[in-house]
C-alpha positions as CSV (number, residue, x, y, z in Angstrom):
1,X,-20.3,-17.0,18.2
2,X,-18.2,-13.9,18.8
3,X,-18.8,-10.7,17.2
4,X,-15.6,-10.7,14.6
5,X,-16.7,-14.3,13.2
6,X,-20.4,-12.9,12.9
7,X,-19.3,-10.0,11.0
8,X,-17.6,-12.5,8.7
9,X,-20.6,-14.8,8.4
10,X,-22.5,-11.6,7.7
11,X,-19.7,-10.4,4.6
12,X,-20.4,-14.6,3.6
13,X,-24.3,-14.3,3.4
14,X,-24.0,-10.7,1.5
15,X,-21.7,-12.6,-0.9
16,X,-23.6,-15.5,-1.0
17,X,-27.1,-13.3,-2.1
18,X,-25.5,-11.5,-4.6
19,X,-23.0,-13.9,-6.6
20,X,-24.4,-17.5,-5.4
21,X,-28.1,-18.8,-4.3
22,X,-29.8,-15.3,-4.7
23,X,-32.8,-15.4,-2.3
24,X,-32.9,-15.6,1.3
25,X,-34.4,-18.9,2.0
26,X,-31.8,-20.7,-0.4
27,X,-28.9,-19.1,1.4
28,X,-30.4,-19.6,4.7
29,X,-30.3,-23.7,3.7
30,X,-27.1,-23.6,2.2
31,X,-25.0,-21.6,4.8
32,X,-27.1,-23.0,7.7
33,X,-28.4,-20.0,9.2
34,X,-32.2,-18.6,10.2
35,X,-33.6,-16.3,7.6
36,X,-33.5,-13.9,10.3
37,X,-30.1,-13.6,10.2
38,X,-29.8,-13.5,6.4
39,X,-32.4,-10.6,6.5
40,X,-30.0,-9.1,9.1
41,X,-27.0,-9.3,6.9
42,X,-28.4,-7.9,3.9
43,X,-30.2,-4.8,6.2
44,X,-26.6,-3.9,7.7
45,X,-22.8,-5.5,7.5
46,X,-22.4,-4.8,11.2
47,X,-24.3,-6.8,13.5
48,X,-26.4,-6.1,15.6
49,X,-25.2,-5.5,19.2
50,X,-26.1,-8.6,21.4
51,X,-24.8,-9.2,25.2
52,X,-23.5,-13.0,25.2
53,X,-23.1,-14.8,28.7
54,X,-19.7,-16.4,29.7
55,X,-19.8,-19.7,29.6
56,X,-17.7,-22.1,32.2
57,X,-15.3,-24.8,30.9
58,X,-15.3,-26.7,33.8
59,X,-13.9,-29.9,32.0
60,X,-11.7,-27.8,29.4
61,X,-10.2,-25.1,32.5
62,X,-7.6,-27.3,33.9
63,X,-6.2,-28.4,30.6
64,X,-6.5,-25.3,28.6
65,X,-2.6,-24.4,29.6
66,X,-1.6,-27.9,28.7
67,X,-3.1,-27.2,25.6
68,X,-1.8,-23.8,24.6
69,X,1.9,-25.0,26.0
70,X,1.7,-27.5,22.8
71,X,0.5,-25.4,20.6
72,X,3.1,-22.6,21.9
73,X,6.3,-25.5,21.0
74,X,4.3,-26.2,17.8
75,X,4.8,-23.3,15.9
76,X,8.9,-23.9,16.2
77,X,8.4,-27.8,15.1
78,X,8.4,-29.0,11.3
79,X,4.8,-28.6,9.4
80,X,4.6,-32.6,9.6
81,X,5.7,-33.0,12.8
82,X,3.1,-30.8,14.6
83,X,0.3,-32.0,16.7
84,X,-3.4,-33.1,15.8
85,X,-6.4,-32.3,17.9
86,X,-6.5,-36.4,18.7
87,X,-3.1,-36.4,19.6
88,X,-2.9,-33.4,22.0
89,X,-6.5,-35.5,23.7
90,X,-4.1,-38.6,23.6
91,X,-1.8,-36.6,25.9
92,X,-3.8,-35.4,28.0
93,X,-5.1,-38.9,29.0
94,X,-1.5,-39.9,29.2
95,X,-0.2,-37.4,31.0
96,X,-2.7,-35.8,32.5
97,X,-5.0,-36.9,35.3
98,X,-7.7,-34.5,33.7
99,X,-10.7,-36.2,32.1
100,X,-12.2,-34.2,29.1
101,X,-14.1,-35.3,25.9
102,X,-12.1,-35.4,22.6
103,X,-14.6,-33.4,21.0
104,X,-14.3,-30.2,23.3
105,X,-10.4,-30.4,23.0
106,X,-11.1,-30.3,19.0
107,X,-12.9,-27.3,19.1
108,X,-10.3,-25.3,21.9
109,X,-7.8,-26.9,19.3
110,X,-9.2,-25.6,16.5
111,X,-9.7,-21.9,17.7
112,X,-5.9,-22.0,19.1
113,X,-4.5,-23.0,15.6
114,X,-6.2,-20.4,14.1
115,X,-5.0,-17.5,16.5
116,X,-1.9,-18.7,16.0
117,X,-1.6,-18.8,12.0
118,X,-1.0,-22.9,12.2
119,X,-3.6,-23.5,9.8
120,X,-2.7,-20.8,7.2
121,X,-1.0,-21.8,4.0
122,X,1.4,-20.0,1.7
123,X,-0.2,-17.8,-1.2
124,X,2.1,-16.1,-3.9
125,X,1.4,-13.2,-6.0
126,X,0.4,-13.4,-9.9
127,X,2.3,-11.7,-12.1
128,X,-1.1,-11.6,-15.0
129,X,-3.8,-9.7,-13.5
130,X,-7.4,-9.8,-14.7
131,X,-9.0,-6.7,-15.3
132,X,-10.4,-5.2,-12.1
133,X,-9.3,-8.3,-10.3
134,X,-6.7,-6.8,-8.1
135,X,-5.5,-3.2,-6.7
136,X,-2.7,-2.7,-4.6
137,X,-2.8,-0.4,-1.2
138,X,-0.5,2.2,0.8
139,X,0.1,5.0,2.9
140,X,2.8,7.2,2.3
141,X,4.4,10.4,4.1
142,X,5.2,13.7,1.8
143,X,5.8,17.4,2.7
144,X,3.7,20.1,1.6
145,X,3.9,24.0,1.7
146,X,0.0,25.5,3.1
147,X,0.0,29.2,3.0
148,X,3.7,29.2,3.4
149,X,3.7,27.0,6.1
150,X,5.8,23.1,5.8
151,X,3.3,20.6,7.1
152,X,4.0,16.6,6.5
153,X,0.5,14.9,4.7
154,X,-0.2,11.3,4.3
155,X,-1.3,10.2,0.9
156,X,-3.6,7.2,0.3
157,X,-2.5,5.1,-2.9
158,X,-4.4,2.0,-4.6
159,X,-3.2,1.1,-7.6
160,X,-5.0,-1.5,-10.7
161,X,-2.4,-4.0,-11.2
162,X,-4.0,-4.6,-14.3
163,X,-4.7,-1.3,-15.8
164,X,-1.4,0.6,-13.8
165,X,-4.4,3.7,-13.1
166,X,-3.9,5.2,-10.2
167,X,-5.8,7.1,-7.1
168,X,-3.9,9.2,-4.9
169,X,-5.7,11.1,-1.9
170,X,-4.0,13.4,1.3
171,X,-4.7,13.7,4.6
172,X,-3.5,15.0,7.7
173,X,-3.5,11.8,9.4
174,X,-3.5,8.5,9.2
175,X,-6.5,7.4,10.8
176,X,-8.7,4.4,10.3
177,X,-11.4,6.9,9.5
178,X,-9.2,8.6,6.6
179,X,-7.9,5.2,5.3
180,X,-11.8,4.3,5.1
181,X,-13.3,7.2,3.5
182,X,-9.9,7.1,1.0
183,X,-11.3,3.8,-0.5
184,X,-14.7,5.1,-1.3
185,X,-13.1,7.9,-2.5
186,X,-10.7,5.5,-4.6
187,X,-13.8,3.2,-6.2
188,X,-15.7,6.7,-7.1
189,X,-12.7,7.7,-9.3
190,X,-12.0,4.2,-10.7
191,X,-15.7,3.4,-11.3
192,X,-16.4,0.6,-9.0
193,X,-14.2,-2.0,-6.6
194,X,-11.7,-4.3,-7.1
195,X,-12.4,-8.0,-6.3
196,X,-9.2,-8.3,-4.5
197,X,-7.0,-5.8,-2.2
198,X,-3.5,-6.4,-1.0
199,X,-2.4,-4.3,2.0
200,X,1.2,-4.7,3.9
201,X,0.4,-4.3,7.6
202,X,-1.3,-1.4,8.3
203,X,-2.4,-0.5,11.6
204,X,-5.5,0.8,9.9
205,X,-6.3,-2.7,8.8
206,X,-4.5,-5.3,11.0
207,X,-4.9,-5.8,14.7
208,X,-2.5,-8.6,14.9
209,X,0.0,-10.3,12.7
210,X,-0.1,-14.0,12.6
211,X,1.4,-16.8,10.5
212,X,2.4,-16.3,7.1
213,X,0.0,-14.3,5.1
214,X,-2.9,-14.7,8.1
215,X,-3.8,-11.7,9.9
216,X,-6.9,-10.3,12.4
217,X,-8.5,-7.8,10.7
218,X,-9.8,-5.3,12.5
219,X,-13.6,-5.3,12.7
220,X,-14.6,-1.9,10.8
221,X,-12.4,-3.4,8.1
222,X,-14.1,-6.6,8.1
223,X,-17.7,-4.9,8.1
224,X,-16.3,-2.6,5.3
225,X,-15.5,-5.3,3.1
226,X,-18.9,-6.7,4.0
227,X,-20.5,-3.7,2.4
228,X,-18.8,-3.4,-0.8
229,X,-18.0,-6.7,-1.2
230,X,-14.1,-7.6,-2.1
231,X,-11.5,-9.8,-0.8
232,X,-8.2,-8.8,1.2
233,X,-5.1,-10.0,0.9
234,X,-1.7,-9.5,3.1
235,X,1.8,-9.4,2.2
236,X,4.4,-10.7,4.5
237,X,6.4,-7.8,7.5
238,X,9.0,-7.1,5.5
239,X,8.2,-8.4,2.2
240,X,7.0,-4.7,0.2
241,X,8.1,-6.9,-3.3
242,X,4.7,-8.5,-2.7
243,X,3.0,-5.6,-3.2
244,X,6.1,-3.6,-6.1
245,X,2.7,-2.0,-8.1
246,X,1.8,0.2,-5.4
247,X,5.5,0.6,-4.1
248,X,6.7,1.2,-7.5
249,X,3.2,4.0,-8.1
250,X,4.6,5.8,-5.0
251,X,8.3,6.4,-6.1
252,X,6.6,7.2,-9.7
253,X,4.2,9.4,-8.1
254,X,6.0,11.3,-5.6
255,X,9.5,12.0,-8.0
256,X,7.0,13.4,-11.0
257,X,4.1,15.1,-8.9
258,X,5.7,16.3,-5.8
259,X,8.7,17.5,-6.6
260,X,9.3,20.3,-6.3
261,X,7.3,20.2,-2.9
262,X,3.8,20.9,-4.1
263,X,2.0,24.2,-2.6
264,X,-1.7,24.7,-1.7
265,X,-3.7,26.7,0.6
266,X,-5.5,23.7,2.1
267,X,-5.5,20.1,1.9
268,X,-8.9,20.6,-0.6
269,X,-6.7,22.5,-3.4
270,X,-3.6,19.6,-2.7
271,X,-6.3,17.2,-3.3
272,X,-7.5,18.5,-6.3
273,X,-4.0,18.9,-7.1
274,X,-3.2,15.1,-6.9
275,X,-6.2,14.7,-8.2
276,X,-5.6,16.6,-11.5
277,X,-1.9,14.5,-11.5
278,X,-3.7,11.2,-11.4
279,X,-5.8,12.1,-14.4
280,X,-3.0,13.2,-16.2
281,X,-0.5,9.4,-15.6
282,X,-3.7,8.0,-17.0
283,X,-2.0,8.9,-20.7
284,X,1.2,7.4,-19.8
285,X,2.2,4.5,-21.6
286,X,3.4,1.6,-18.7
287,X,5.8,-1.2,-19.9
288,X,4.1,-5.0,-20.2
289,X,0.7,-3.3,-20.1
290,X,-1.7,-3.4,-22.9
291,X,-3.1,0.3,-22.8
292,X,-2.6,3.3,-21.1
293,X,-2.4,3.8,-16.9
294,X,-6.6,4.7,-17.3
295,X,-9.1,3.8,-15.3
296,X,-12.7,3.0,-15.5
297,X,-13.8,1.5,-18.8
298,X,-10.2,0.3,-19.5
299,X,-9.7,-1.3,-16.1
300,X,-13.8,-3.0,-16.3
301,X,-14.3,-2.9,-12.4
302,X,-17.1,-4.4,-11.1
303,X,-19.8,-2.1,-10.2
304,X,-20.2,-1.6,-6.4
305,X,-23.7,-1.6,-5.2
306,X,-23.9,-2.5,-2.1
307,X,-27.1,-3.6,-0.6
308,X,-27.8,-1.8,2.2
309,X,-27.3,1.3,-0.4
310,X,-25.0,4.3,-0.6
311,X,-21.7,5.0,1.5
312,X,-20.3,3.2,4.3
313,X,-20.7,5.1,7.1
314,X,-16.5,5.6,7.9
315,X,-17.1,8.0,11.3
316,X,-16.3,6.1,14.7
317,X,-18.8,3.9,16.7
């Protein structure tokens, strides 16, 4: 098992303890894993480090550019008229004189589809949001005056689509670190986390696009989630109308709050600054919502105790 589908197997048992079977040796039997592994998951939600040894394919090898080739042409021929794992083997006794068993080319198959996006299916957005089901998530660039002196900041956003509440945070950059620390900083103010998040495609969060709404997290993102336990979501490149709360939060935001540009002696008073401006939209009134942009109580997040306690710990490997 690689180490990014372990970390997701890990975020599955943490799940899986606290909303489903509950103790370890139930969700040992139902997920099919040691209780080691469970105890291991709810200890950390980044694996432990393990060295695996390659493995030859001497069977699979010659046939593994045969394979991708179809897979390649796949993704340009109609949804029904794309190949199945038992077809592409069909092939490659056809046309190939390559002996392989049926069941390895399912698996190589298999993995191929799903690097590719060829298994992914279309989602769409809902326009009735549950309370704490959903926030929406974005970086965005402003200008800032510090001690006289024009610097460009980067402000974290996530916005309750159900509530209209919103967190904004700045940094210098836009690291992974930043956009990490931002959401803890995010579920403090709203009270706990979100069951859902939708991103657009942020380097901080995707390593590579695929098909549709499938993407490869990256794997501090994954273990991340792990910890505090919601779901992500991904818009399409190019489609910000999938995510119009948090697009529509940063036009609000930025034409009320930062103009005129905004002055500070350091990015702690701007904070506190943005800060103070969040906690003052929470009066507004938002049209088709049924109270006031707040947050907390009127938004009823879920509270966010993660087991393996406390903070994520957002600093680099």
């Amino acid at each position: 098992m690689d180490r990014r589908r372990k970390v997701e197997l890990f975020e599955e048992i943490r799940r899986e303890h606290a909303h489903g079977a509950g103790t370890i040796r139930a969700v040992a039997k139902k997920l099919g894993v040691h209780r080691r592994m469970v105890r291991q998951a709810l200890a950390s939600s980044i694996p432990p480090e393990r060295k695996l040894a390659a493995r030859n394919k001497p069977s699979l090898g010659p046939v593994m550019e045969f394979i991708d080739e179809i897979l390649r042409e796949d993704q340009m021929a109609p949804r029904k008229q794309r190949h199945t794992a038992h077809r592409i083997w069909e092939r490659i006794r056809q046309e190939r004189s390559d002996t392989v068993g049926e069941a390895t080319v399912r698996r190589y198959v298999r993995e191929g589809k799903q690097k590719l996006g060829l298994t992914g299916r279309e989602t769409f957005v809902p326009q009735v949001y549950d309370w704490g089901g959903e926030a929406q998530v974005d970086w965005y660039e402003a200008m800032a005056d510090f001690a006289g002196e024009r610097l460009r900041v980067y402000i974290f956003a996530m916005r309750s689509m159900a509530s209209g509440g919103a967190f904004h945070v700045a940094y210098y950059h836009a690291t992974q670190q930043a956009f990490l620390e931002a959401h803890e900083l995010a579920f403090n103010y709203f009270g706990g986390v979100f069951r859902r998040l939708r991103y657009d495609n942020l380097k901080s969060a995707v390593k590579k696009i695929l098909r549709g709404h499938q993407r490869e997290e990256t794997e501090r993102l994954i273990a991340f989630r792990s910890h505090w336990g919601f779901q992500t979501e991904f818009c399409n490149p190019a489609r910000g109308n999938e995510k119009g709360g948090v697009e529509g939060e940063v036009g609000y935001f930025r034409r009320n709050h930062l103009v005129p540009v905004p002055q500070a002696q350091n990015l702690e008073e701007l904070n506190q600054h943005l800060r103070s401006c969040c906690q003052q939209d929470e009066q507004r009134r938002i049209a088709g919502k049924p109270t006031f942009g707040g947050r907390g109580a009127a938004d009823r997040t879920r509270a966010s105790a993660a087991a393996d306690g406390g903070r994520f710990r957002v600093g680099g490997d």
